[in-house]
C-alpha positions as CSV (number, residue, x, y, z in Angstrom):
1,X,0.0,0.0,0.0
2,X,1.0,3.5,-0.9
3,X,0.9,6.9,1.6
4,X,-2.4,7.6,0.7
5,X,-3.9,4.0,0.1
6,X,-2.3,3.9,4.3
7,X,-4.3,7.4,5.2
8,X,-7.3,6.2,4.0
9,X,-7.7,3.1,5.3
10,X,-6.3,4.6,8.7
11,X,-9.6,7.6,8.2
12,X,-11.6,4.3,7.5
13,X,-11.3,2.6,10.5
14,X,-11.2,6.0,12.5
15,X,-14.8,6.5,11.0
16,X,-13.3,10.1,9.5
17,X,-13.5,12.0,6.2
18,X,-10.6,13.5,3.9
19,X,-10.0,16.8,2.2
20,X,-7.7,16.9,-1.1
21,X,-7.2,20.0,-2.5
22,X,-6.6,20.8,-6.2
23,X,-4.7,23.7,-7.5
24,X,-4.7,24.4,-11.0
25,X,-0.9,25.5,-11.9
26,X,-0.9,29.0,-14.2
27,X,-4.5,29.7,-12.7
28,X,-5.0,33.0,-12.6
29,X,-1.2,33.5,-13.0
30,X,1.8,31.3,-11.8
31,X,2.8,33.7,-9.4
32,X,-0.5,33.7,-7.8
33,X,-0.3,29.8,-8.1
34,X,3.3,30.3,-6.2
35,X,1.6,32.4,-3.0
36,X,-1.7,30.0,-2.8
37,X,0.8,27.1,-2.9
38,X,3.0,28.1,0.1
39,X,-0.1,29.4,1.7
């Protein structure tokens, strides 16, 4: 099992959810992208 196969099994059994976030690189601007990344 990967990292993230191994967190959600571990949420599983804790009866918990997960939150991914997507960012879109270049969206608006990369240097927008840069400050929401290190955010």
């Amino acid at each position: 099992m990967n990292r993230i196969d191994t967190k959600f099994a571990e949420l599983k059994r804790k009866k918990k959810k997960a939150f991914i976030a997507y960012i879109t690189v270049g969206d608006p601007d990369l240097k927008t992208t840069y400050k929401i990344v290190l955010e």
